[in-house]
C-alpha positions in Angstrom: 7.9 10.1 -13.8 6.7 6.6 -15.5 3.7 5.4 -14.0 3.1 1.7 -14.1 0.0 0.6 -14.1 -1.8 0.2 -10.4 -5.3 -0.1 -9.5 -6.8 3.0 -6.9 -9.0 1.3 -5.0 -12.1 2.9 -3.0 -13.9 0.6 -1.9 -17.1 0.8 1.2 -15.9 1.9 4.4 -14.6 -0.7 7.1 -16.5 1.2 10.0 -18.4 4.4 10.5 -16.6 7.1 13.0 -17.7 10.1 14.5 -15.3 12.7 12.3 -15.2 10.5 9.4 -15.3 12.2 6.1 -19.1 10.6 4.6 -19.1 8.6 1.5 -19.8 11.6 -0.9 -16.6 13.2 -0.2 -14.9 10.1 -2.4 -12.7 11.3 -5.4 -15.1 10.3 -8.5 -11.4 9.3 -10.2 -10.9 6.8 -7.7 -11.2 3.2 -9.0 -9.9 3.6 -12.2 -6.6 1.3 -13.4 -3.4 3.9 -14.9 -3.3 2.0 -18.3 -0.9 4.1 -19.5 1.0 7.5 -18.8 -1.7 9.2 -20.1 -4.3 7.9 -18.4 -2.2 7.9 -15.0 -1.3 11.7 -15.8 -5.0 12.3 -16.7 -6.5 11.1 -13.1 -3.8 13.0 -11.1 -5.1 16.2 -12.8 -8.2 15.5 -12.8 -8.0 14.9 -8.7 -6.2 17.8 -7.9 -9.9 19.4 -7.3 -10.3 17.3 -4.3 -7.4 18.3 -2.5 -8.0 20.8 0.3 -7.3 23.8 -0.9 -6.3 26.8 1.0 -8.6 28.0 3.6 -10.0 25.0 3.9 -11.4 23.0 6.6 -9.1 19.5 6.6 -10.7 16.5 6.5 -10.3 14.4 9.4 -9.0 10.8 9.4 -8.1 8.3 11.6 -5.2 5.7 10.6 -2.9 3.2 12.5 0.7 4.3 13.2 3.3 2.3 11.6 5.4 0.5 14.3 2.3 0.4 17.6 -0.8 0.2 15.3 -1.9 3.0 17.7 -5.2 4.8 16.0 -4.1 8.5 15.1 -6.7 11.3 14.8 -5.5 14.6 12.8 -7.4 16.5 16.0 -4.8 14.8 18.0 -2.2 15.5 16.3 -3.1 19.3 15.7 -3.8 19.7 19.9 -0.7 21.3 20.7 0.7 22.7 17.0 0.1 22.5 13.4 0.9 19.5 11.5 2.9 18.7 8.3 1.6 16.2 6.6 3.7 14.4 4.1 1.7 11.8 0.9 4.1 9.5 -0.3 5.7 5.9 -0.4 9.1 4.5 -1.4 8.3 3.4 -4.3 7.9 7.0 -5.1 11.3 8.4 -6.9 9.7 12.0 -6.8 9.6 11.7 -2.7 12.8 9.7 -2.5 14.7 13.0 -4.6 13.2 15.6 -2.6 13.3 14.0 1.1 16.4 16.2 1.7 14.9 19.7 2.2 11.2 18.2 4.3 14.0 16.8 6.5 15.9 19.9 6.7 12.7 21.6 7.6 12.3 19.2 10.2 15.0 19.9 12.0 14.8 23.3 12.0 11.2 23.4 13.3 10.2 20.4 15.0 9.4 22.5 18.2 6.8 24.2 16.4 5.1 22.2 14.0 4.0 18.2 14.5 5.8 16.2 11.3 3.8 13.4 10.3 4.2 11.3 7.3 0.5 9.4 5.7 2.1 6.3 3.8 -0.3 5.8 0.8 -0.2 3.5 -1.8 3.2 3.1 -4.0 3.7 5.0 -6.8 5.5 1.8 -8.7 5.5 -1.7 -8.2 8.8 -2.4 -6.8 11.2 -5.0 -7.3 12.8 -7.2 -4.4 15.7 -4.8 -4.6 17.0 -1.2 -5.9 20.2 -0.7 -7.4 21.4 0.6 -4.7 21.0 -2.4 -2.3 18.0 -0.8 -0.5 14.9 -3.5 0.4 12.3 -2.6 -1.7 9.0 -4.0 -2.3 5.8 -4.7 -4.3 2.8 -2.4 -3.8 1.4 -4.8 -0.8 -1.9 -6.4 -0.1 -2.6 -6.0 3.2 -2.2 -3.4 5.9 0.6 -5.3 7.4 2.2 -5.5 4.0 1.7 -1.8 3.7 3.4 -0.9 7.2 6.3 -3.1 6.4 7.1 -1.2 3.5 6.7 2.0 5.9 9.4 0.7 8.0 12.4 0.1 5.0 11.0 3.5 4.0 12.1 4.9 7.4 15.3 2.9 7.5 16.1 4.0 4.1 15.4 7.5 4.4 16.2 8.0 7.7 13.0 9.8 8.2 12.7 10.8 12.3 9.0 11.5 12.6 5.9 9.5 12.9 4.6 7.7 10.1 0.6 6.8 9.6 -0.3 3.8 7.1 -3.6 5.2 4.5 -6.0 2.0 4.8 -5.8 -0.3 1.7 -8.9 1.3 0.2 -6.7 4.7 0.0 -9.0 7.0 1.6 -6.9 9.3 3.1 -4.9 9.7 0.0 -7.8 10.1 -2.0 -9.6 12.3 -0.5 -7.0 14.5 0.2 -5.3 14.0 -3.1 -2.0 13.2 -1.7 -1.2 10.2 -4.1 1.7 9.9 -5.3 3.4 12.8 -3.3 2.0 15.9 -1.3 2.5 17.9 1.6 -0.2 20.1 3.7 -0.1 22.1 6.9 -3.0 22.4 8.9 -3.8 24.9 11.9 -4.6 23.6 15.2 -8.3 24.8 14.1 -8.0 22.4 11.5 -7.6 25.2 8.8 -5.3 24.1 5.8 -2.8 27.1 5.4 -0.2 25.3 3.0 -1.2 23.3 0.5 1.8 22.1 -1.4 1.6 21.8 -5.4 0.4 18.2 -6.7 2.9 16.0 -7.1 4.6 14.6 -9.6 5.0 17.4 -11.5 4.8 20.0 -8.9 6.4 18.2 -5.8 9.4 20.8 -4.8 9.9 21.3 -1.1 12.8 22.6 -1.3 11.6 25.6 -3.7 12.0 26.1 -7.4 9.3 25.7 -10.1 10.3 24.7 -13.9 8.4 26.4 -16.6 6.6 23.7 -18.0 5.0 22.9 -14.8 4.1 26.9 -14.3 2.3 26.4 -17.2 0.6 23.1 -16.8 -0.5 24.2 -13.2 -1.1 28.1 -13.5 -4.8 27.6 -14.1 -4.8 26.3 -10.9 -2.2 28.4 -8.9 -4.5 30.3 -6.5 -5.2 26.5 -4.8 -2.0 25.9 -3.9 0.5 27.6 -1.9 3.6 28.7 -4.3 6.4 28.9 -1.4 9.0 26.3 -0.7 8.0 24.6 2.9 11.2 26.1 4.7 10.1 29.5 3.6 6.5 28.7 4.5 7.4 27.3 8.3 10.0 30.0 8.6 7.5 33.0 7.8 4.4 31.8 9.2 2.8 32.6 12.6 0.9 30.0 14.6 -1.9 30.3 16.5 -1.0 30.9 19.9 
C-alpha cells in the first residue's frame, strides 16, 4: 500500500468530557508528517502499542454521526450488545478490497452485535474522481468536509450501518490506533474481546494471513486476535 504523504494531527482538545480519554493517553507518534513509505510504515508499527489490546478496557469517545451530527458515546452504543467497530476512509484501498466479508458479517449478525463504522482521516489524498467513476475526494479540512466524504463512502460501498466522523485532530483513530484500517469488538462492559490485526498489512476480515505479514507481526501476535471476524461473531458468546 503507497502512502502519500499526510500530516497526523493531535492537537489540544476542543472540550473536556466526563469519559474522555486524558491527554496522556495521546499516541507519542502522532504529529509526525509520512515523508516517505518508510517513515509512514515506521509510525504505523510503532503505534500498534496503543491500540487496545485484548482484555482491555476500551477507551471511550464521543463523535458526531455522519448524516444528524447526533453526539455518539461507545457506552451508548454498547447498552444493548457489543459493538464492531470499523477504522477506515475511502481513500483507503485496503478497506475498499476487504469491505465484502465485514458486510457479509453484517448481515449475518446484525441482531446480535451493534455495527458501527469511525471515519478517520484518509489514507491517500484523493483525486476528484476514481477510475471507476466513483466521487472521490481530498483528505478534507473541516468536519463537514470530513462527513461529506463519509457519505460517497456509504454510497459507494453501500455500507448499511452507522457511521461516526473521528474529529479533525484524529483522536479516536489515534488513540485506538485504527488509522488507516482496523476493526475492534467491544463487550457491553466495555471489554475489548477482538482486536483485529493492524492494518495495512494485516487488515483481513475475511480470514487468511500471508507469510510475510506472519512474520512482520508474530512478535506481536498475542495482542491481536488471529480469527477472521465471521468466525469470531460466529463462535463468540455475549454477555447476556
Amino acid at each position: 500500500m503507497s502512502l502519500l504523504a499526510i500530516v497526523l494531527l493531535v492537537g489540544p482538545y476542543l472540550r473536556a468530557e466526563d469519559g474522555d480519554p486524558a491527554p496522556t493517553d495521546q499516541d507519542e507518534y502522532s504529529g509526525k508528517k509520512i515523508e516517505s513509505q518508510d517513515v509512514g510504515y515506521k509510525i504505523i508499527r510503532d503505534r500498534f502499542y496503543n491500540a487496545p489490546k485484548l482484555g482491555d478496557v476500551a477507551p471511550e469517545f464521543k463523535l458526531q454521526e455522519q448524516t444528524t451530527s447526533e453526539v455518539v458515546s461507545l457506552a451508548s452504543l454498547r447498552a444493548k450488545k457489543p459493538v464492531v467497530l470499523v477504522f477506515g476512509s475511502f481513500g483507503c484501498d485496503v478497506m475498499r478490497d476487504g469491505i465484502e466479508p465485514v458486510l457479509k458479517a453484517y448481515e449475518g449478525f446484525r441482531d446480535r452485535y451493534e455495527f458501527v463504522m469511525i471515519y478517520t482521516r484518509e489514507a491517500h489524498s484523493l483525486e476528484a474522481e476514481n477510475s471507476e467513476g466513483q466521487a472521490m475526494f481530498v483528505d478534507p479540512e473541516t468536519i463537514l468536509g470530513r462527513a461529506r466524504a463519509a457519505t460517497a463512502c456509504r454510497a459507494a460501498l453501500k455500507i448499511p450501518f452507522r457511521i461516526l466522523v473521528d474529529s479533525m485532530d484524529d483522536r479516536v483513530a489515534t488513540r485506538w490506533a485504527g488509522w488507516p484500517v482496523r476493526i475492534f469488538v467491544v463487550e457491553r462492559d466495555g471489554t475489548v474481546v477482538y482486536s483485529g490485526r493492524p492494518g495495512p498489512w494485516g487488515f483481513s476480515p475475511g480470514g487468511g494471513f500471508k507469510p510475510s505479514l506472519a512474520d512482520q507481526l508474530r512478535p506481536h501476535a498475542d495482542r491481536f486476535s488471529q480469527e477472521s471476524l465471521e468466525a469470531f461473531l460466529s463462535a463468540y458468546k455475549p454477555q447476556p
